[in-house]
C-alpha positions as CSV (number, residue, x, y, z in Angstrom):
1,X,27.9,-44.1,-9.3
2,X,30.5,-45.0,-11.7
3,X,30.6,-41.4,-13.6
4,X,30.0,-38.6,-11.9
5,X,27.0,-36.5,-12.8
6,X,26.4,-33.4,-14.5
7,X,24.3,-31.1,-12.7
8,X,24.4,-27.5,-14.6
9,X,22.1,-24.6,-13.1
10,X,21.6,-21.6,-14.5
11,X,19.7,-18.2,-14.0
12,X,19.5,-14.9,-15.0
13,X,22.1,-12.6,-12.0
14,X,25.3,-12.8,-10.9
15,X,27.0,-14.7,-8.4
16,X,25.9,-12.1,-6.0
17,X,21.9,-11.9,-6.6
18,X,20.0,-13.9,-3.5
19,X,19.0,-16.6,-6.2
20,X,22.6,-17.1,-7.3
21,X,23.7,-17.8,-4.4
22,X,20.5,-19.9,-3.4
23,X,22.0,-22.3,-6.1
24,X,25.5,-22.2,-4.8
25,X,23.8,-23.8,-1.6
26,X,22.0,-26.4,-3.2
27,X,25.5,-27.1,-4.9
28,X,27.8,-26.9,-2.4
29,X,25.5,-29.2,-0.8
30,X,25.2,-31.6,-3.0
31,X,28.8,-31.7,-3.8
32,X,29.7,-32.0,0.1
33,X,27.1,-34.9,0.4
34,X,28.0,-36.7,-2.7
35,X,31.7,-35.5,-3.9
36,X,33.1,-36.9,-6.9
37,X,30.2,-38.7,-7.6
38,X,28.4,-34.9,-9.1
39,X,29.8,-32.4,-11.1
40,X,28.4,-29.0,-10.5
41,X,28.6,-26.6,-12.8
42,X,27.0,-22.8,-12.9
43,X,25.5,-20.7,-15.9
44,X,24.7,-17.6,-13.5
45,X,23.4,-15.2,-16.2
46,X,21.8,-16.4,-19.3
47,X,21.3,-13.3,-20.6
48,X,25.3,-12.7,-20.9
49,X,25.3,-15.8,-23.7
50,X,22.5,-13.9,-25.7
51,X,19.6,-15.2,-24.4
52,X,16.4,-13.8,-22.7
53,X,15.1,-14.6,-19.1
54,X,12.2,-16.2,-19.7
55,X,14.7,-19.0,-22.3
56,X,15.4,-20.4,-18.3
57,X,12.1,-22.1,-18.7
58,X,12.4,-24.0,-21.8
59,X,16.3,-24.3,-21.0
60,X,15.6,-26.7,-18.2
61,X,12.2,-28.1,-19.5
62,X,14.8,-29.6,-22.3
63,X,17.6,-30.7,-19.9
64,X,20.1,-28.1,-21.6
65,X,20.0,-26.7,-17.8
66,X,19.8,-29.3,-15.2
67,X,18.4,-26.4,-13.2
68,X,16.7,-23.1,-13.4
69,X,14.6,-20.8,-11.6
70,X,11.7,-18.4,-12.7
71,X,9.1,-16.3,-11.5
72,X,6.3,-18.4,-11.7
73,X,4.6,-15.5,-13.6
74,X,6.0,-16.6,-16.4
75,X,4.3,-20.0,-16.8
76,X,0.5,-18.7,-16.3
77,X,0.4,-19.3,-19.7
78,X,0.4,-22.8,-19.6
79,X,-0.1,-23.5,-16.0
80,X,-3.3,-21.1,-16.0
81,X,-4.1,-22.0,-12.0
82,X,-0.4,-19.9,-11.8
83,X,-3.1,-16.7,-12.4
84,X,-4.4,-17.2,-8.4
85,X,-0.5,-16.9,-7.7
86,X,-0.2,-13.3,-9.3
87,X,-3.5,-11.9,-7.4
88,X,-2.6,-8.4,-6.1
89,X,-2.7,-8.5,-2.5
90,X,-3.2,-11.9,-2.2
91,X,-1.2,-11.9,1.5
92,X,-1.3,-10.4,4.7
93,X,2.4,-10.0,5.2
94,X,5.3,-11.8,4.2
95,X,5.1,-14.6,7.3
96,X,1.6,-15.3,5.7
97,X,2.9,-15.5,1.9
98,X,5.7,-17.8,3.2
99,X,3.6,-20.5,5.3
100,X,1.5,-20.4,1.9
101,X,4.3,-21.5,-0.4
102,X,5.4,-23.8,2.4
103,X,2.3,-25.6,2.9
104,X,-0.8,-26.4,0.6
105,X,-0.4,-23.5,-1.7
106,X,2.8,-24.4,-2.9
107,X,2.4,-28.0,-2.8
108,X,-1.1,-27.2,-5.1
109,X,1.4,-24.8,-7.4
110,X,3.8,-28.0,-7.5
111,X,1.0,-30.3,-8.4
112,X,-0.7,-28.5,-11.3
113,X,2.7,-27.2,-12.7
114,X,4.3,-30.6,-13.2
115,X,0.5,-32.4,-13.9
116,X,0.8,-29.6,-17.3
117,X,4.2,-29.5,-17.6
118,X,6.1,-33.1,-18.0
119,X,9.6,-31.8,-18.3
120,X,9.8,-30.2,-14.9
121,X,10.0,-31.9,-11.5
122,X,9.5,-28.8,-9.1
123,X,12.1,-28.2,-6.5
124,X,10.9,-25.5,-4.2
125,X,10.5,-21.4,-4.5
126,X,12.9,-19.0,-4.3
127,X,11.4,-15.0,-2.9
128,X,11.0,-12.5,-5.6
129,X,9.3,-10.8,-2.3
130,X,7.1,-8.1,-2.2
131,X,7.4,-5.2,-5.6
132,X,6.8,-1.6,-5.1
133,X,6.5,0.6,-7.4
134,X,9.6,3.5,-9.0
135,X,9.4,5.8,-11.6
136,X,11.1,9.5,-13.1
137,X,7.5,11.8,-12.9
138,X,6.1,11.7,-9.3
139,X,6.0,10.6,-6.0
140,X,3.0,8.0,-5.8
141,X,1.1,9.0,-2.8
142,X,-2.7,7.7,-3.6
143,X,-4.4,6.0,-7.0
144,X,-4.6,9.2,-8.9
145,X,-0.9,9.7,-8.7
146,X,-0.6,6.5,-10.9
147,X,-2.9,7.4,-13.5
148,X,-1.6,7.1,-17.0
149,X,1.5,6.3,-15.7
150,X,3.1,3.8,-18.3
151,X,4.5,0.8,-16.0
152,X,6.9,-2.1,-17.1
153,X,5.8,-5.3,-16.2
154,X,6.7,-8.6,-16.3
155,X,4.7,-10.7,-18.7
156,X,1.5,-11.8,-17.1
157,X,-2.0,-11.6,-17.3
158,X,-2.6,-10.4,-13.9
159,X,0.0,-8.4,-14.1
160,X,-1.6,-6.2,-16.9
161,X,-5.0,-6.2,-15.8
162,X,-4.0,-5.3,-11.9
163,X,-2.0,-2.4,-13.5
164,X,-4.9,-1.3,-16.0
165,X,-7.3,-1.4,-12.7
166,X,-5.6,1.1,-11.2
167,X,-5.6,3.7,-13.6
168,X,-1.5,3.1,-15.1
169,X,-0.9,1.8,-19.2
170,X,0.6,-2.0,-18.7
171,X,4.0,-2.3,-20.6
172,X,4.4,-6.1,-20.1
173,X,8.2,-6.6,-21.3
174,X,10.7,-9.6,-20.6
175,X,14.0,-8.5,-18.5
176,X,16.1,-7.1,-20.9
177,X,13.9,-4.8,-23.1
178,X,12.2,-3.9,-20.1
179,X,15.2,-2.6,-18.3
180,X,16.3,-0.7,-21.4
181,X,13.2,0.9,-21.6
182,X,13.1,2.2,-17.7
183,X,16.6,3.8,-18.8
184,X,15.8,5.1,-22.0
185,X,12.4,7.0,-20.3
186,X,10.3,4.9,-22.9
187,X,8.3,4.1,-19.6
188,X,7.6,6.4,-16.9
189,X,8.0,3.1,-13.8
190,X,8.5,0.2,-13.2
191,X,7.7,-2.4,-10.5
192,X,10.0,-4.4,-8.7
193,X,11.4,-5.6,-4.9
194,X,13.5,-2.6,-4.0
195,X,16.5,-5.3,-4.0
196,X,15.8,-5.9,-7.8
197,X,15.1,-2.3,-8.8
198,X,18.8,-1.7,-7.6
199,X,20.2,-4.7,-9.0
200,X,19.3,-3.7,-12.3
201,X,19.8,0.2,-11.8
202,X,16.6,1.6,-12.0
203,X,17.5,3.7,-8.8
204,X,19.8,5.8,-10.8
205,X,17.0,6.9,-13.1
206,X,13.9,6.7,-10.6
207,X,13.5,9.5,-8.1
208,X,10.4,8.0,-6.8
209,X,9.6,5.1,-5.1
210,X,6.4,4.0,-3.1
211,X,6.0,1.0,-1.1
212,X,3.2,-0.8,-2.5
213,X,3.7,-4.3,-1.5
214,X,1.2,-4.8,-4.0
215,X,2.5,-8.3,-5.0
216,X,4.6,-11.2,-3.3
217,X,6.1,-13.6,-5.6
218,X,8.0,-16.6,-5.7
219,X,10.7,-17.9,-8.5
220,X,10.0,-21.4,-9.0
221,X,12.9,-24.1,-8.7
222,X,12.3,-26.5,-12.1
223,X,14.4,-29.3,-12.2
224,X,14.5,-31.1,-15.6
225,X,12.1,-34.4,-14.9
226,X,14.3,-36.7,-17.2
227,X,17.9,-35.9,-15.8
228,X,16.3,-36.2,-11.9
229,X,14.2,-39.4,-12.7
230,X,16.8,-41.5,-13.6
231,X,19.3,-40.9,-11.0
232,X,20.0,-42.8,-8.0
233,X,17.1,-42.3,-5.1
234,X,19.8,-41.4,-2.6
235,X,20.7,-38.4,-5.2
236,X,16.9,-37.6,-5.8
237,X,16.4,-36.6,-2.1
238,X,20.0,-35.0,-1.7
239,X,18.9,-32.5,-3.8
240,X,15.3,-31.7,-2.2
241,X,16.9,-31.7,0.5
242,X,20.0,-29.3,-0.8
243,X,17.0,-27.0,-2.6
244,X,14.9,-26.8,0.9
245,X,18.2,-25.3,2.4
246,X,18.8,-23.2,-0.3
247,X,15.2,-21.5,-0.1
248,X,16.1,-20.6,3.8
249,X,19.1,-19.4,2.9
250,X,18.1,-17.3,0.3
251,X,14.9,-15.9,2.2
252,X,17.4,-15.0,5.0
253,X,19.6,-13.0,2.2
254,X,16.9,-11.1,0.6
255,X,15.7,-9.6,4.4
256,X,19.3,-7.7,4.1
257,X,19.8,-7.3,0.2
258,X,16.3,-5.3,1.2
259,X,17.1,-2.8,3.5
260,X,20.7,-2.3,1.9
261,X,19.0,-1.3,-1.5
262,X,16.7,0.5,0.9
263,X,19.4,2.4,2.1
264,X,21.2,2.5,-2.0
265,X,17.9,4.2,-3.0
266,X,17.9,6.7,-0.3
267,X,21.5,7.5,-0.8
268,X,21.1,7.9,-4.7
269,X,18.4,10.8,-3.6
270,X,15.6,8.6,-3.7
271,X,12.4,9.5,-2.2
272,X,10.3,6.7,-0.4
273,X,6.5,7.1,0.5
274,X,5.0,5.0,2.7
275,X,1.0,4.6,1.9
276,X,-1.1,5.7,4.2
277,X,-3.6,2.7,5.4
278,X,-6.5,5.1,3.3
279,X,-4.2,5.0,0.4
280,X,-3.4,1.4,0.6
281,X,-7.1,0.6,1.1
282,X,-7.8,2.9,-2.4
283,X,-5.4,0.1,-4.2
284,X,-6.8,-2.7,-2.6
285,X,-10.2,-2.1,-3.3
286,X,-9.1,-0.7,-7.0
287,X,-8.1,-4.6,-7.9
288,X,-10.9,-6.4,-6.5
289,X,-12.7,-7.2,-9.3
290,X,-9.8,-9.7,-9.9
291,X,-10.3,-11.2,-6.5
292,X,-14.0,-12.0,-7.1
293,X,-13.0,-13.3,-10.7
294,X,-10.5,-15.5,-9.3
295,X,-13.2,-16.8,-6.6
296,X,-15.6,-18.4,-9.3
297,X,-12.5,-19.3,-11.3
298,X,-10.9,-21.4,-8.5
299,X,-13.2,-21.6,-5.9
300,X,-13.1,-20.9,-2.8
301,X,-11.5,-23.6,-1.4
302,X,-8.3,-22.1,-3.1
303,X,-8.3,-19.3,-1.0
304,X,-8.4,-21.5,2.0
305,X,-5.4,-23.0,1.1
306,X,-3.6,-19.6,2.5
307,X,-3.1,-20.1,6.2
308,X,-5.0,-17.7,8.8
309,X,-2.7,-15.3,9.9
């Protein structure tokens, strides 16, 4: 390598979110491994140069990022199998969820984003985790306590329809307006890992909180195809390899970012209700109507792609 190359990843955090410094891993790595043959260089939040979270996607797709990351929600629209990804309750636990986007689910995500999308070569996922549910009215104790609630969500199909199953009004809004309308009290909640709702200060204007785990996600890792297909094949696997260890990492960090934004919501006089198992069956049972839909939509033999636990 004559020149060095330009590697520029951006998201939408500071350096100190778990996906921030998920990147610095894969770049540290890379620059330890290959040293003046890269330069590395950071855009950690888009959103401070004027643009919206969901511009990450087309920001990589068109190689003005290198590399981005994004909740895969956000590409259901043209990756439609991303839908089975969004299921409420899809997992067991958080060991299940993760052996799933380790093993055939992820690799079948991987497959049918890149098949529909030709820009992207995908990386690996980064944990948006399990979201729970905060808002300013009411403790959320069973289904009723959610009704007519009005909910920010992220964009999503599933999203809406999961919400409008049990009983709340869907706001789907991207990060920014959706954030100023939890402050502003033009929704009543918002849903969210409890890391996230503190990250973006929802705590301060939330009493309530309720431990849903109604949703695990994952934040894809979308490299831009053209940049990563013409470099060297000793640089190609570098960088899986840097974004594997950079998905352990940041798993490992958002275990403790959660229970210290545990602890932040508690000490902000947050309240935290733990479902009962009757309550969380109530929920479960509320969204499956999706489940069945998503049976004769993919088949069963997506289902089985989640290991047993």
């Amino acid at each position: 390598m004559s020149n060095p190359i330009r590697i520029t990843m951006g998201g939408y955090g500071p350096p100190s979110t778990t996906c921030s410094r998920g990147m610095k891993v894969m770049g540290d790595t890379i620059a330890e491994q290959f040293g003046r043959d890269v330069a590395v260089h950071y855009v950690w939040n888009v959103m401070d140069l004027g643009y919206k979270g969901a511009d990450l996607l087309w920001m990589a797709e068109d190689g003005v990022l290198s590399l981005s990351y994004q909740s895969t929600s956000y590409l259901a629209d043209r990756v439609p199998e991303l839908d089975f990804a969004d299921l409420p309750f899809l997992f067991d636990d958080v060991a299940q969820a993760r052996a799933a986007m380790d093993g055939a689910l992820g690799a079948w995500m991987t497959q049918k984003i890149e098949e529909r999308i030709p820009g992207y070569r995908v990386l690996g996922y980064f944990e948006n985790g399990y979201r729970h549910i905060s808002n300013r009215l009411r403790p959320v104790c069973t289904l009723a306590d959610l009704k007519n609630m009005k909910v920010r969500l992220m964009p999503g199909e599933i999203h809406r329809r999961s919400f409008e199953l049990m009983g709340a009004v869907s706001c789907p809004l991207d990060l920014k307006p959706g954030l100023e309308a939890v402050v502003s009290g033009a929704v009543d909640a918002q849903e969210n890992p409890f890391a996230n709702t503190v990250d973006y200060g929802a705590h301060t204007v939330h009493r309530y909180h309720t431990r849903t785990a109604h949703c695990y996600l994952s934040r894809g890792i979308y490299m831009n195809r053209a940049q990563f297909d013409r470099w060297p094949k000793e640089l190609q696997e570098g960088m899986r390899a840097a974004a594997r260890k950079a998905v352990l990492a940041q798993r490992a960090l958002t275990v403790e970012e959660e229970k210290a934004a545990r602890k932040a919501i508690e000490a902000a006089g947050g309240e935290i209700v733990e479902l009962t198992p009757e309550a969380r069956h109530a929920f479960v049972q509320a969204v499956k109507p999706l489940h069945d839909e998503a049976r004769q939509r993919f088949g069963d033999e997506v289902f089985a792609l989640i290991p047993r636990t």
